[in-house]
RODO-2510 file (C-alpha; in nm, 4 decimals, decimal comma):
residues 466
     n   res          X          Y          Z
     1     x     2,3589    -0,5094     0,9293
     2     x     1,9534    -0,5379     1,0065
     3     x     1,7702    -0,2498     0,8151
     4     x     1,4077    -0,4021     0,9513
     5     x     1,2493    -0,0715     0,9990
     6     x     1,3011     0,0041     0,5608
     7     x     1,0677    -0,3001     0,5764
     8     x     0,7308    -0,1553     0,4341
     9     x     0,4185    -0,2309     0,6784
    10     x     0,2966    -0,5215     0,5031
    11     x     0,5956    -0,7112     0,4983
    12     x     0,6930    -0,6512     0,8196
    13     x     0,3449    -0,7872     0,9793
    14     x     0,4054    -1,0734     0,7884
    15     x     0,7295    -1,1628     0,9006
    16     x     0,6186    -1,0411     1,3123
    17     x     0,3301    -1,2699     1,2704
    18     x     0,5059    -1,5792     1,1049
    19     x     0,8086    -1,5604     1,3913
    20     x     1,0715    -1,4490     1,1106
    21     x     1,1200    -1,0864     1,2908
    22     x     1,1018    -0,9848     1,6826
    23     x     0,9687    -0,6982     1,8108
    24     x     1,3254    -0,6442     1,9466
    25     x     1,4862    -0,6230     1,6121
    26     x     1,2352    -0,4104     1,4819
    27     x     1,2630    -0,1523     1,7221
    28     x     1,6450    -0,1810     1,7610
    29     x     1,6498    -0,1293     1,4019
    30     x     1,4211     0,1628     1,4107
    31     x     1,6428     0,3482     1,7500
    32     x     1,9324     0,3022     1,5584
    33     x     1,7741     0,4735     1,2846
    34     x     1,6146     0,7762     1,4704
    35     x     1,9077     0,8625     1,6337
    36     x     2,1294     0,8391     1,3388
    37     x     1,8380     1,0858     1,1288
    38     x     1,6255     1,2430     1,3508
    39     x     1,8599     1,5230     1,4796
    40     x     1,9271     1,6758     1,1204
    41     x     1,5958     1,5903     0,9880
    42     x     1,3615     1,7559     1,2908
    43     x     1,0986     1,4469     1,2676
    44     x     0,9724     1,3466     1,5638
    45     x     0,9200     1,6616     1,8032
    46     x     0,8234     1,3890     2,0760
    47     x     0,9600     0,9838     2,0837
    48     x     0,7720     0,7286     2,2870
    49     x     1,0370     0,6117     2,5140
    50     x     0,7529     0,3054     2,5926
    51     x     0,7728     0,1813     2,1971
    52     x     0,9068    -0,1525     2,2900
    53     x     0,7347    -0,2762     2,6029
    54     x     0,4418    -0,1493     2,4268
    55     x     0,4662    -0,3729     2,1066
    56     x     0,5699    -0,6467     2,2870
    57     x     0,2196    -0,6668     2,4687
    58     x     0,0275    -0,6796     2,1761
    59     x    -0,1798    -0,9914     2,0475
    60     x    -0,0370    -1,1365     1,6863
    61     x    -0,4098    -1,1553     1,6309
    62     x    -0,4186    -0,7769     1,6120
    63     x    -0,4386    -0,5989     1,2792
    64     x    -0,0519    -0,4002     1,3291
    65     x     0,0595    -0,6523     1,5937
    66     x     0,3064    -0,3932     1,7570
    67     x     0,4115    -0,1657     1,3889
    68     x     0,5504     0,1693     1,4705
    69     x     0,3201     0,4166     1,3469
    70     x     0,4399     0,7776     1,3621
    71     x     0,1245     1,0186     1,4615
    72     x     0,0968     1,3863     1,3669
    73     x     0,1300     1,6025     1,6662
    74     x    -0,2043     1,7346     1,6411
    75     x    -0,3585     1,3863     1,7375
    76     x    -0,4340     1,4391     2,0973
    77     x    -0,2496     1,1081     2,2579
    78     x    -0,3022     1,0776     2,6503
    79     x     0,0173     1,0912     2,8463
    80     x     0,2594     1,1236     2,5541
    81     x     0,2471     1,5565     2,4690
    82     x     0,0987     1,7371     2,1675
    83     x     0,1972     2,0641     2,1055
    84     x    -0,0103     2,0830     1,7496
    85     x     0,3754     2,2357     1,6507
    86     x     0,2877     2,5337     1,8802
    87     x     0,5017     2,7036     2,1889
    88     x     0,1732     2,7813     2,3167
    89     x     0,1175     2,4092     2,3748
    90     x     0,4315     2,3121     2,4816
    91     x     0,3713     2,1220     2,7832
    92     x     0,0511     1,9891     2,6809
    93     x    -0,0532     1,6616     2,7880
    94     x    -0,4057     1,5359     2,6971
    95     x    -0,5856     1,3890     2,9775
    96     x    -0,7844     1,1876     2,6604
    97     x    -0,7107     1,0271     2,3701
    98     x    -0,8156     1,0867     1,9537
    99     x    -1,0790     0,8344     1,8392
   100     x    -0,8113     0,7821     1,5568
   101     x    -0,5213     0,7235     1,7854
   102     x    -0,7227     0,5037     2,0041
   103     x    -0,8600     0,2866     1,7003
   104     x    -0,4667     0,2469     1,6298
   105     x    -0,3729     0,0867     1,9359
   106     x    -0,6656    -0,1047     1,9662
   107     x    -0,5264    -0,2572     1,6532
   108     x    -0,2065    -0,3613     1,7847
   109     x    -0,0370    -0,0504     1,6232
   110     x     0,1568     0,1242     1,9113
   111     x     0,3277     0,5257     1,8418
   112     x     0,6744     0,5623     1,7306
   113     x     0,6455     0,9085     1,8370
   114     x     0,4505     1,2801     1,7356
   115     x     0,6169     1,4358     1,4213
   116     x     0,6158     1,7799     1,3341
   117     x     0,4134     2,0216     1,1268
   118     x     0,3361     2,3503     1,0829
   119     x     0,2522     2,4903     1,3512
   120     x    -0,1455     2,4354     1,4164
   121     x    -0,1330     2,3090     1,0870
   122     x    -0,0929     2,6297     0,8791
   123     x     0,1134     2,6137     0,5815
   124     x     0,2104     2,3491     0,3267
   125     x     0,6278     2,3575     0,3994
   126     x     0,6597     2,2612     0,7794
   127     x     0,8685     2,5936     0,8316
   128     x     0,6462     2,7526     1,0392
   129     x     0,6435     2,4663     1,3343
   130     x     0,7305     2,6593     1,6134
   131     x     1,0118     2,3767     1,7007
   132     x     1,1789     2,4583     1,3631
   133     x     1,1304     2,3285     1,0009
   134     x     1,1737     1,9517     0,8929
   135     x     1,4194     1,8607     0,6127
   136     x     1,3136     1,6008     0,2936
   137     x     1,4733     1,2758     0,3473
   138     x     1,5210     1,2387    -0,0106
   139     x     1,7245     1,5579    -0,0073
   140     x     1,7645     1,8001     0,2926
   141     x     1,8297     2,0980     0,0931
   142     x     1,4215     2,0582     0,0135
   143     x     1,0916     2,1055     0,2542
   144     x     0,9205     1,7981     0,3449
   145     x     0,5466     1,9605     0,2334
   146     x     0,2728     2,0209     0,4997
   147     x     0,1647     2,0946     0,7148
   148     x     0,1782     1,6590     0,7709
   149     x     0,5677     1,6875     0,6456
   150     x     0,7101     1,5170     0,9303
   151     x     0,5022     1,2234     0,8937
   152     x     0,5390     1,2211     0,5658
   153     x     0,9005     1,2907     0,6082
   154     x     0,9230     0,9797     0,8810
   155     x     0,7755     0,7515     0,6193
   156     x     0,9966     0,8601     0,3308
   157     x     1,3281     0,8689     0,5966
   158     x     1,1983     0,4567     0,7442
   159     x     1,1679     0,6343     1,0636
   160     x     0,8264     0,4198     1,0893
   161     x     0,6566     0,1743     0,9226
   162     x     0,3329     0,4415     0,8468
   163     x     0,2280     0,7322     0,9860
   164     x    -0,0524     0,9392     1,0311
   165     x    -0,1694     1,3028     0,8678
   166     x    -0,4367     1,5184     0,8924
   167     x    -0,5547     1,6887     0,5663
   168     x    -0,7670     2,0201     0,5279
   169     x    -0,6622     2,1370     0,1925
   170     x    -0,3374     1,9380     0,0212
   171     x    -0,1582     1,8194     0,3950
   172     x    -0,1951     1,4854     0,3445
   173     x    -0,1322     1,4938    -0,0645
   174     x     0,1171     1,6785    -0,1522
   175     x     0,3817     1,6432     0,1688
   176     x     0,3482     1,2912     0,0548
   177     x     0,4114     1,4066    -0,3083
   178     x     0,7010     1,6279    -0,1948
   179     x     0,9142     1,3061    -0,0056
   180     x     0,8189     1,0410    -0,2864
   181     x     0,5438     0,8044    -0,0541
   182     x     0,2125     0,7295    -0,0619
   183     x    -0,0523     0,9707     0,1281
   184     x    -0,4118     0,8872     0,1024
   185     x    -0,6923     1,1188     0,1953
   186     x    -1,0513     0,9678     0,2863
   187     x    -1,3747     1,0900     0,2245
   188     x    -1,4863     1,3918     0,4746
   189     x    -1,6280     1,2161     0,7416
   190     x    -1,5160     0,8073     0,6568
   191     x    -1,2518     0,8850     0,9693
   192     x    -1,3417     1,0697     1,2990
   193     x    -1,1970     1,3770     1,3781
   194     x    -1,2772     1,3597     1,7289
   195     x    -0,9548     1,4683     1,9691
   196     x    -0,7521     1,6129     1,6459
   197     x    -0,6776     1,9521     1,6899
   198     x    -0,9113     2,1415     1,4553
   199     x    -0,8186     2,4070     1,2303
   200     x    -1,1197     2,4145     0,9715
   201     x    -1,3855     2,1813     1,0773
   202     x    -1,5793     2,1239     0,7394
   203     x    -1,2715     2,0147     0,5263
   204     x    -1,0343     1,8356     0,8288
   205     x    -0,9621     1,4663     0,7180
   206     x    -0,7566     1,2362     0,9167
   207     x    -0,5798     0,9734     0,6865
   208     x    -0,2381     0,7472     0,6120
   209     x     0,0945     0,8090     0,4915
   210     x     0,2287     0,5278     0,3867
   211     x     0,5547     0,3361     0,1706
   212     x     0,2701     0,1762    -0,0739
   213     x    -0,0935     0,1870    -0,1289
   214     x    -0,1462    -0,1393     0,0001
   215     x     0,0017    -0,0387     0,3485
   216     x    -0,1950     0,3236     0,3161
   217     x    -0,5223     0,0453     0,3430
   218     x    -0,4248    -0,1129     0,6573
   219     x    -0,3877     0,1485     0,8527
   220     x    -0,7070     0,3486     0,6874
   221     x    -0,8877    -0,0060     0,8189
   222     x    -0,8046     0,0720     1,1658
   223     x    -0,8611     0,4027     1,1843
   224     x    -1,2037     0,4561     0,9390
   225     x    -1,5430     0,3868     1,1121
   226     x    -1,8651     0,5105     1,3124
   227     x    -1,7711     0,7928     1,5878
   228     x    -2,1370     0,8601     1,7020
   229     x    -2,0775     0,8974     2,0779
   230     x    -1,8177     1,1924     1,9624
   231     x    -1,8167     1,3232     1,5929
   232     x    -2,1840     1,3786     1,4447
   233     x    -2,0446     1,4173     1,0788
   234     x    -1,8619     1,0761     1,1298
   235     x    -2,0274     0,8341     0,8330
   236     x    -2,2816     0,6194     1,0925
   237     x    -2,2027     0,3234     0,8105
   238     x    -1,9603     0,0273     0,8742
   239     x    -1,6204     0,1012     0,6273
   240     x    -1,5071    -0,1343     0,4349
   241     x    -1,1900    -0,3730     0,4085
   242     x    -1,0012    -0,0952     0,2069
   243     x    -0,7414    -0,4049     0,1271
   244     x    -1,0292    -0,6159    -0,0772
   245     x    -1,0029    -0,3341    -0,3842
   246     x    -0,6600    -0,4231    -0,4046
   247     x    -0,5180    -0,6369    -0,7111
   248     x    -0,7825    -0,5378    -0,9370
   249     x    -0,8614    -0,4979    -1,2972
   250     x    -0,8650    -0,1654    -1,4426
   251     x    -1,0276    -0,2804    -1,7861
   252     x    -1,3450    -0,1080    -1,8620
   253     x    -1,2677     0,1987    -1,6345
   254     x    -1,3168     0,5540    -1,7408
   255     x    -1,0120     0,7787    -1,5986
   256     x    -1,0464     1,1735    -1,6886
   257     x    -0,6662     1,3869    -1,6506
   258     x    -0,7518     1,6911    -1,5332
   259     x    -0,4644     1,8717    -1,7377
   260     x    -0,3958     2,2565    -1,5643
   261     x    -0,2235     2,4495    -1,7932
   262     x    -0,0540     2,6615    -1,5699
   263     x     0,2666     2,8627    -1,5236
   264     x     0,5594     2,6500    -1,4385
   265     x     0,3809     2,3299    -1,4579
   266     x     0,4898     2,2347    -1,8274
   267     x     0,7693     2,0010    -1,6952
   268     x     0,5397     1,8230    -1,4326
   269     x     0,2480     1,8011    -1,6977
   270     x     0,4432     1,6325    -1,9665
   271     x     0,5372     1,3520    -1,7014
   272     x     0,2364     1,3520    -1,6135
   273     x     0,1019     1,2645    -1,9935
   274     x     0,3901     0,9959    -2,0198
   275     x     0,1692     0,8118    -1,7768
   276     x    -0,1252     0,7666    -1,9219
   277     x     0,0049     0,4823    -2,1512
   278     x     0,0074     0,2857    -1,8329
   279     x    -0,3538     0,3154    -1,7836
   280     x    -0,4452     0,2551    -2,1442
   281     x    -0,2094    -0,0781    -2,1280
   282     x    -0,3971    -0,2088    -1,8016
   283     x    -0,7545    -0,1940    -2,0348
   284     x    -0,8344     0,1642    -1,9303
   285     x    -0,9959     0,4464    -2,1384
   286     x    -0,8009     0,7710    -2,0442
   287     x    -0,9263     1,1125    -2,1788
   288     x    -0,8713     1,5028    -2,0729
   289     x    -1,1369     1,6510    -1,8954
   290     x    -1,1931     1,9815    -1,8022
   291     x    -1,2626     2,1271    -1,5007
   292     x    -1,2998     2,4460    -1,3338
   293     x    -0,9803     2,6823    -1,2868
   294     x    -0,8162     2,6018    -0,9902
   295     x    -0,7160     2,9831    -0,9421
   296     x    -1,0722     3,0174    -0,7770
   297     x    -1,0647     2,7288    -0,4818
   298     x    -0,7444     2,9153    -0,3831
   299     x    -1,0290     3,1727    -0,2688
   300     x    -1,2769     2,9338    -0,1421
   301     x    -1,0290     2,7513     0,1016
   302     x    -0,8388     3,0737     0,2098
   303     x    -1,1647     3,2322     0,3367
   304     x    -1,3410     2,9198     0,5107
   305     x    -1,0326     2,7833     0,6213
   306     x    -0,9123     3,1470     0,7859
   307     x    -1,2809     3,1606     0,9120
   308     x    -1,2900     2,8307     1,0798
   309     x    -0,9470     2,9053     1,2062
   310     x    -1,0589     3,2207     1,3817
   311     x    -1,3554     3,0121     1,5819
   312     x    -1,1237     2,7057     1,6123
   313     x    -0,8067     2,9063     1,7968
   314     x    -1,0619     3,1162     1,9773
   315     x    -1,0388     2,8170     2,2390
   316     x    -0,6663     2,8892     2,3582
   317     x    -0,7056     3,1795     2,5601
   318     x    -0,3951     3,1150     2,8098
   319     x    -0,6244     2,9880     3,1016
   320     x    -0,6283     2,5853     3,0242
   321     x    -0,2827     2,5790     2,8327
   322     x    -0,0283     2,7949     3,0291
   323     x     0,0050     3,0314     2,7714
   324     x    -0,1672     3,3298     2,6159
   325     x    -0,2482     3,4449     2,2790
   326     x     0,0965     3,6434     2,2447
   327     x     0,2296     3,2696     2,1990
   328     x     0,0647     3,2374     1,8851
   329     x     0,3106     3,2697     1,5650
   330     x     0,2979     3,5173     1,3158
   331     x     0,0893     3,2621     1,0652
   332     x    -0,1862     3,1523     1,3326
   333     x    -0,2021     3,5243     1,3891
   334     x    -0,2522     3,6502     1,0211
   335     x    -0,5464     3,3748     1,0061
   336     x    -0,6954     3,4507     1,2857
   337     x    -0,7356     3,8264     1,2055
   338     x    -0,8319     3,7927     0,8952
   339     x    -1,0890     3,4699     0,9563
   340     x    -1,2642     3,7214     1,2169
   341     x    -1,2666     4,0159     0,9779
   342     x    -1,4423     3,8065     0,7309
   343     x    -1,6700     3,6812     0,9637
   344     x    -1,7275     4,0157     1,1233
   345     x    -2,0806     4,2464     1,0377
   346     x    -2,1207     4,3603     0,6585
   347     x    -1,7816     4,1252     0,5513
   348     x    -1,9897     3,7839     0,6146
   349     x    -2,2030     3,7849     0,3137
   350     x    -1,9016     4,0025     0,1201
   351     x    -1,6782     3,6939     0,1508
   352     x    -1,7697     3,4037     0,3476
   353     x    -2,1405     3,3108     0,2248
   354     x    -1,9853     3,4159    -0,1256
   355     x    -1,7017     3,1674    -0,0413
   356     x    -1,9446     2,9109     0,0034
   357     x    -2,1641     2,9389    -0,2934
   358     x    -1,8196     2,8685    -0,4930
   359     x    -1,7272     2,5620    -0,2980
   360     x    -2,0853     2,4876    -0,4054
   361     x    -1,9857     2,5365    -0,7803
   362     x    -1,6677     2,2618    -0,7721
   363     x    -1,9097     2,0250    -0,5891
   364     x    -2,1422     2,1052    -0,8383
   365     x    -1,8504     2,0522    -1,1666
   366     x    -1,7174     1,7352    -0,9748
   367     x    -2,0552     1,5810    -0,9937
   368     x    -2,0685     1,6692    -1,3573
   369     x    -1,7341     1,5180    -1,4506
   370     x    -1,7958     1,2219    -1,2422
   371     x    -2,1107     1,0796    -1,4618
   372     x    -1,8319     1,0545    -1,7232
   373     x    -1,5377     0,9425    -1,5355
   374     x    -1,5143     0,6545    -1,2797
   375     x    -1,2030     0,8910    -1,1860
   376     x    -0,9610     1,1909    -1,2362
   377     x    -0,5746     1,2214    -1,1842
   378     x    -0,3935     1,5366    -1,2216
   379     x    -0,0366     1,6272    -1,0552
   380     x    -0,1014     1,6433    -0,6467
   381     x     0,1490     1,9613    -0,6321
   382     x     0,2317     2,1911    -0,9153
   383     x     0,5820     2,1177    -0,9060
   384     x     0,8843     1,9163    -0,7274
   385     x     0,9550     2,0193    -0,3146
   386     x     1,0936     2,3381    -0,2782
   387     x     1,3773     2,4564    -0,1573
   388     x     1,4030     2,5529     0,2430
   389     x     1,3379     2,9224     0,3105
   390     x     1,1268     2,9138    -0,0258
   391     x     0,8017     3,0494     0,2508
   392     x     0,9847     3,3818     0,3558
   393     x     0,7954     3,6600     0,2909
   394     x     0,5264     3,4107     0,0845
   395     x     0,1889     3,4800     0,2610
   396     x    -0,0332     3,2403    -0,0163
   397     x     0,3008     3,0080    -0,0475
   398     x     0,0770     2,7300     0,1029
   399     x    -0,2368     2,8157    -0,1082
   400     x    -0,0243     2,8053    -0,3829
   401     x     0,1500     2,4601    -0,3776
   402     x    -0,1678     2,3400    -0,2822
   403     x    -0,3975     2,4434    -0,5274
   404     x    -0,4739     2,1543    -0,7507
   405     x    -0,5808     1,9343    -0,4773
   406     x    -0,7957     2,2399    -0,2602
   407     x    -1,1247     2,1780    -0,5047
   408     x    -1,1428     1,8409    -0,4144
   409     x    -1,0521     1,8924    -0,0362
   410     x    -1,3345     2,1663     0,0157
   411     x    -1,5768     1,9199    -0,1751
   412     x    -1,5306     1,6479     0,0657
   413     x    -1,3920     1,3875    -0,2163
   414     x    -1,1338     1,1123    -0,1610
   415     x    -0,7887     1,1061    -0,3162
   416     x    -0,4492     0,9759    -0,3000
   417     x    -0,0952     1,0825    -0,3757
   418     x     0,0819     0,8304    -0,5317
   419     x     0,4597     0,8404    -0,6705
   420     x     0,5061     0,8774    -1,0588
   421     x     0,8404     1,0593    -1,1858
   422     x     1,1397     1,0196    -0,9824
   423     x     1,4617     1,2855    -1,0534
   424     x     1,7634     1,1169    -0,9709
   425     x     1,9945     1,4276    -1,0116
   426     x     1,8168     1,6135    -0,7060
   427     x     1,6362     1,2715    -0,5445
   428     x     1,2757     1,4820    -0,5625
   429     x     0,9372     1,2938    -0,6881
   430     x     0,6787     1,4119    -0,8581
   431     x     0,3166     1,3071    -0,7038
   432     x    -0,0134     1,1685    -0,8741
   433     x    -0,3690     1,2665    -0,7444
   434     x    -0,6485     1,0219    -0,8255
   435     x    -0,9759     1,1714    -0,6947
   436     x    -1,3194     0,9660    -0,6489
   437     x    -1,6805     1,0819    -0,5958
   438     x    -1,7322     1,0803    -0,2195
   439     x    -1,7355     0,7402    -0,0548
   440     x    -1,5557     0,5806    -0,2900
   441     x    -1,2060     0,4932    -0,1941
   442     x    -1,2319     0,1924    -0,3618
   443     x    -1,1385     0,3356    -0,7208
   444     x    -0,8937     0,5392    -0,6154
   445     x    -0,7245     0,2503    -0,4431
   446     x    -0,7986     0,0102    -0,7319
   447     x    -0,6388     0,2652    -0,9747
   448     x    -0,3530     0,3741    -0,7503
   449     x    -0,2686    -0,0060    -0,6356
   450     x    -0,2404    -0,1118    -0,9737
   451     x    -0,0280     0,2240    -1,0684
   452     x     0,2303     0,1521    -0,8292
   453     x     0,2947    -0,2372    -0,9272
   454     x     0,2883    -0,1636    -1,2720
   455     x     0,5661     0,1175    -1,2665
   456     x     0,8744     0,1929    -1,1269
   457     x     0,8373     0,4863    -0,9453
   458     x     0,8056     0,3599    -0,5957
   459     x     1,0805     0,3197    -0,3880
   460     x     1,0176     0,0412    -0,1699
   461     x     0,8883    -0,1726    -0,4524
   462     x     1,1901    -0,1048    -0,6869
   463     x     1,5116    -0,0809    -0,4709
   464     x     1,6884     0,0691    -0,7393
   465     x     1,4294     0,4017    -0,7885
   466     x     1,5428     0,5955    -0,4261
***
């Protein structure tokens, strides 16, 4: 039987390109997968029922010659709907399309379909999507991670050959850590956020979910780049060929563990420190650092995020999108009230300006430890996926599971999740962050690449480890 669509990106271009593999298997492959998974799972919230004809028109000299990509449904994509995982969008189809989506198919890569999130992007579980909560392929008794947990959740299910994400504080990270794949968050600004829906406009990042890291680099080369005609804190600068840092030595590099010493976390930090052999064997100096208690970005993020939120959602007022404010859930609701209130007279300089000055601080301790260390890796999530329900009556449940990667969200740094402790009794993964100064993806790809093919841990690499 033809399993094509477990075929990680990379190998599947190869074999489109060379004539080994049709466009017709592929997709077969991939339909007979969706409808076998997608029901129990809640994925996709909307397929493209065009995914074939589509492909089939596209150049081999394109980048993703016809791949199935899997798109967030907060990507704006014209004629196919986004409902940003909202009722109140339900029957929303955009009349444009995202710079990122329309970089993709430019590049040959054509849209499996919209996957699911939380709902306007608020939480870190996917149970608050309006359309109901997505399940983790590696065990459906577990949350996914969000709010990008479908599309992590289509990677980690080969419901797709990548996906895209959108990250603000942890949604790119640590869904991917959660289902076991690769999720790579660029710089602020290295991909446009033009046509995404926004939730808070300084920290939202576009970026790849992917089976490796060498497949998170194709798609971040078709979707990173100059937006000037539509987003002004786009980088103006050509990116690079995010594949070219691939394959490299680590000898000589200075790698600082950022070791939090928190409740619960014993487990996933002693994992963690059975790593760092790895790094020492590939010529690498590895040392603990310290940085600044992650307790405190919990504040930072809650209060600009809930303050960007309240401007953001201020938009959908019931006149352009067939539906008023009373559609909004219970979460968009709790951020939008208390986003104004901290906004409002007296409160602004209470919280918000405060708020900044501390973002200002981890910028400020990230520069420090970065004159010391090339880079830092710490656990992406606390802990493993939790179970479903695990959000009821949890107001800071998303802060929470998010926490270790919020300082370097709010400071605008690059990172990626990669795979490095694998339960076999419950099929859960622990995740690795590897965090850069801004602008330069290249280490943490360098680092992460040579991670992956020098351990077990990821799936598609070692059959054996799902």
């Amino acid at each position: 039987m033809s399993r094509t669509n477990t075929l990680t990106l990379k190998t599947a271009l190869t074999s489109l390109k060379s004539g080994d593999l049709s466009h017709e298997t592929l997709y077969s492959d991939l339909a007979v997968a969706i409808a076998a998974k997608n029901s129990a799972l809640n994925i996709y919230l909307t397929l493209n029922d065009q995914m074939l004809s589509q492909a089939k028109l596209q150049a081999s000299s394109t980048q993703l010659y016809g791949a199935p990509i899997a798109v967030k449904d907060n990507f704006c994509t014209k004629n196919l709907r986004t409902t940003a995982a909202s009722k109140l969008l339900e029957n929303f189809i955009p009349q444009y399309e995202s710079t990122v989506t329309k970089k993709l198919k430019a590049a040959g890569g054509v849209i499996s379909g919209k996957t699911n999130l939380d709902a306007w992007a608020h939480g870190s579980s996917t149970e608050t999507s309006d359309y109901g909560r997505t399940l983790n392929p590696r065990n459906p008794g577990y949350l996914p991670g969000g709010s990008s947990g479908g599309s992590a959740a289509a990677v980690a299910a080969d419901l797709c050959l990548a996906s895209l994400g959108s990250e603000t504080a942890g949604s790119v990270r640590q869904p991917a850590s959660w289902c076991g794949v690769v999720g790579l968050k660029p710089t602020y600004g290295r991909v446009s956020r033009h046509g995404v829906i926004a939730m808070a406009t300084s920290t939202d990042s576009p970026g790849p979910i992917a089976k490796t890291v060498e497949d998170a680099c194709l798609v971040l080369n078709t979707i990173a780049g100059p937006d000037p005609t539509h987003d002004s804190t786009c980088n103006r600068e050509p990116a690079p060929d995010f594949t070219s840092f691939l394959g490299q030595s680590l000898k000589g590099l200075k790698i600082g563990v950022i070791y939090h010493d928190l409740e619960g976390m014993e487990d996933t930090n002693a994992r963690l420190i059975q790593q760092i052999e790895t790094f020492k064997n590939l010529g690498a100096s590895v040392e603990l650092a310290k940085a600044l208690d992650p307790h405190y970005a919990i504040g930072v993020y809650t209060v600009v995020q809930r303050a960007e939120v309240s401007s953001n959602l201020a938009k959908f007022d019931g006149i352009r999108f067939g539906h008023d404010r009373d559609t909004f859930g219970a979460e968009a609701k709790r951020r939008i009230m208390l986003g104004t209130f901290t906004l409002s007279k007296g409160y602004s300089d209470k919280y918000y300006e405060l708020a900044q000055k501390v973002r200002t601080l981890f910028i400020e301790d990230f520069n420090k430890l970065f004159q010391k260390y090339d880079v830092l890796i710490s656990a992406t999530s606390p802990g493993f996926a939790k179970k479903i329900h695990s959000t009821d009556g949890q107001a800071m449940f998303g802060e929470l599971e998010d926490m270790l990667v919020e300082a370097s969200s709010v400071s605008g740094l690059p990172g990626i999740n990669v795979p490095y402790f694998h339960d076999k009794n419950s099929g859960l993964y622990l995740g690795m962050n590897i965090t850069a100064p801004m602008w330069r993806e290249d280490l943490t790809i360098k680092v992460a690449d040579a991670f992956e093919k020098n351990t077990p841990w990821n799936s598609w690499r070692t059959p054996n480890a799902s």
